[in-house]
PASEBA-1860 file (N, C-alpha, C; in nm, 3 decimals):
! residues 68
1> XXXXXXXX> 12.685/23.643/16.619/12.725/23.553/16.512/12.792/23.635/16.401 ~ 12.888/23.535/16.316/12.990/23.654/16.219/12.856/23.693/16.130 ~ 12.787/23.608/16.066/12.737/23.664/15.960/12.614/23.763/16.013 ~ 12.603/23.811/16.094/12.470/23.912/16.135/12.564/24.024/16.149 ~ 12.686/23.997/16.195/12.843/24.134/16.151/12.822/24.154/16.055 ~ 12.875/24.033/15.945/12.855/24.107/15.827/12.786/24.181/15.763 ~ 12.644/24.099/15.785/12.514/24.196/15.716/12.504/24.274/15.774 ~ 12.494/24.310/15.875/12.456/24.498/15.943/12.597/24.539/15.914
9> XXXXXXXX> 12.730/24.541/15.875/12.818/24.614/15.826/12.795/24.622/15.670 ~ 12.744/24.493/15.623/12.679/24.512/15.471/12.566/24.638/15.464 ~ 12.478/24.627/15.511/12.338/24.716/15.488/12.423/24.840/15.556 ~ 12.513/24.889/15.647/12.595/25.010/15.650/12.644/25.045/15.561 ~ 12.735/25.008/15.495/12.833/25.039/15.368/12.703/25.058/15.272 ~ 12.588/24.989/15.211/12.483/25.034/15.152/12.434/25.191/15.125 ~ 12.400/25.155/15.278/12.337/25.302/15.300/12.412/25.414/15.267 ~ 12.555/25.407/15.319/12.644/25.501/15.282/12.737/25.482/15.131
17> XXXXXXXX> 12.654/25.412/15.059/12.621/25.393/14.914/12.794/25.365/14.874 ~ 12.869/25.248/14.957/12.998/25.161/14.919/12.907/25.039/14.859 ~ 12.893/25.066/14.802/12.840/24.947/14.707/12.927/24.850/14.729 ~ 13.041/24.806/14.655/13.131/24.736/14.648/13.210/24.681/14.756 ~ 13.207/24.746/14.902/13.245/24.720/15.031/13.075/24.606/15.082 ~ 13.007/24.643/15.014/12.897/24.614/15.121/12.887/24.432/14.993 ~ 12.907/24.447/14.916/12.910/24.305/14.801/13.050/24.215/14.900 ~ 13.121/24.294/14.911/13.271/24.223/14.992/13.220/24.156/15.130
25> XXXXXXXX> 13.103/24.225/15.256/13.065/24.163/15.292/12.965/24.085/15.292 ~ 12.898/24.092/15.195/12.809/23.994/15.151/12.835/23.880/15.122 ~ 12.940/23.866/15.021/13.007/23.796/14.953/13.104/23.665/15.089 ~ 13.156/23.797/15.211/13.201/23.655/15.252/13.110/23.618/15.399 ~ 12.988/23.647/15.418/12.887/23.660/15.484/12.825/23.506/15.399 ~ 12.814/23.505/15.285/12.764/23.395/15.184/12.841/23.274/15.213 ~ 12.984/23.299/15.184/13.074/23.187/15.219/13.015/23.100/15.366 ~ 12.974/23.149/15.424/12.966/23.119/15.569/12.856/23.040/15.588
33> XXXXXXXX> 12.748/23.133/15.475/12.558/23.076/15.578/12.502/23.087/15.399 ~ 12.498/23.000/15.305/12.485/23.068/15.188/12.297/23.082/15.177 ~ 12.212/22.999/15.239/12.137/22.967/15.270/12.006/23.076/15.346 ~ 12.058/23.168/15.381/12.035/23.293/15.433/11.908/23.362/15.356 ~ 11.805/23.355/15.350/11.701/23.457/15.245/11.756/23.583/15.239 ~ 11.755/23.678/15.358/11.785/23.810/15.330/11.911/23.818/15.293 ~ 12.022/23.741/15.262/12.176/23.780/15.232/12.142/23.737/15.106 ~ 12.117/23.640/15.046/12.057/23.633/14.918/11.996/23.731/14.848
41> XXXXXXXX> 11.918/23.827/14.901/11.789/23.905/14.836/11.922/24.016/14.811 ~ 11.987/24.008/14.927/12.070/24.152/14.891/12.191/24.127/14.813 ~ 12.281/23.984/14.817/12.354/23.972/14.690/12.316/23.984/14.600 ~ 12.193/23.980/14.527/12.121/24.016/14.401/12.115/24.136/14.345 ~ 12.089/24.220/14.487/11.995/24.368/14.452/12.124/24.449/14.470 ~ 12.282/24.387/14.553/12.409/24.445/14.496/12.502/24.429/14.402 ~ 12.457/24.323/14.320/12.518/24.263/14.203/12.494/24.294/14.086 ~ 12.333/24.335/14.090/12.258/24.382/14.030/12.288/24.569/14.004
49> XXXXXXXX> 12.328/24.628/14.120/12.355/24.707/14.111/12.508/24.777/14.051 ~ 12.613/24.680/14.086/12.728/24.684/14.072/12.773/24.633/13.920 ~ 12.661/24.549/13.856/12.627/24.490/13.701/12.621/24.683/13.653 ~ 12.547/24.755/13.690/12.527/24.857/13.591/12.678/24.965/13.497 ~ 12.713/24.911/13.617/12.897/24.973/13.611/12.995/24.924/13.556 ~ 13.014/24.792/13.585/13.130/24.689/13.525/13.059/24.547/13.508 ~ 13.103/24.493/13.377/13.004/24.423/13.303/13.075/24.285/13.416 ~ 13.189/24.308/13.487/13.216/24.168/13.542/13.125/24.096/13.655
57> XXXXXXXX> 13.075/24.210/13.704/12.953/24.141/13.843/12.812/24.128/13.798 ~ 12.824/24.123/13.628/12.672/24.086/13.561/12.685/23.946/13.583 ~ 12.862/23.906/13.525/12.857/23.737/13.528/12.852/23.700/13.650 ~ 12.917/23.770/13.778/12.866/23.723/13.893/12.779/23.698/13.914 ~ 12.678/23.772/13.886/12.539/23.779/13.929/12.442/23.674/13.860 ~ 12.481/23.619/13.709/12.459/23.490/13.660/12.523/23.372/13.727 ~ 12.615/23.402/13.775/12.659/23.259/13.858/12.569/23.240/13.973 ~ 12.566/23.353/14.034/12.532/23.355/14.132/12.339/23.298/14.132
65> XXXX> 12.269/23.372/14.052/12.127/23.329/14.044/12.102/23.198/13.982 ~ 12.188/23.138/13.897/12.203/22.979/13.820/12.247/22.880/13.964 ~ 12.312/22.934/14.084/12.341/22.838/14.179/12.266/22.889/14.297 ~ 12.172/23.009/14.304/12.062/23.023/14.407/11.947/22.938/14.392
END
């Protein structure tokens, strides 16, 4: 299934600490199955992470938890 691609290419790019590659597949991993617990837990905990850097994926990350 695409979105189990995505997430094990998501939690890859992680590990090898692409933050921002691994939010890209998250992000369209979400589009797909938004409903998902673990793609959820980890759009958070990369949004969250990607918030510390550029203040624009803080508001993501408020959109995003106001419509989780």
């Amino acid at each position: 299934m695409l979105v189990n691609f995505l997430l094990n290419s998501g939690k890859k790019r992680l590990v090898s600490n692409n933050i921002l590659g691994a939010y890209s597949e998250f992000n369209l991993a979400y589009k797909i199955k938004p409903n998902n617990k673990e793609l959820n837990q980890l759009m958070i905990e990369t949004l969250s992470t990607l918030c510390i850097s550029e203040e624009k994926y803080c508001d993501r990350l408020d959109v995003f938890l106001n419509t989780y």
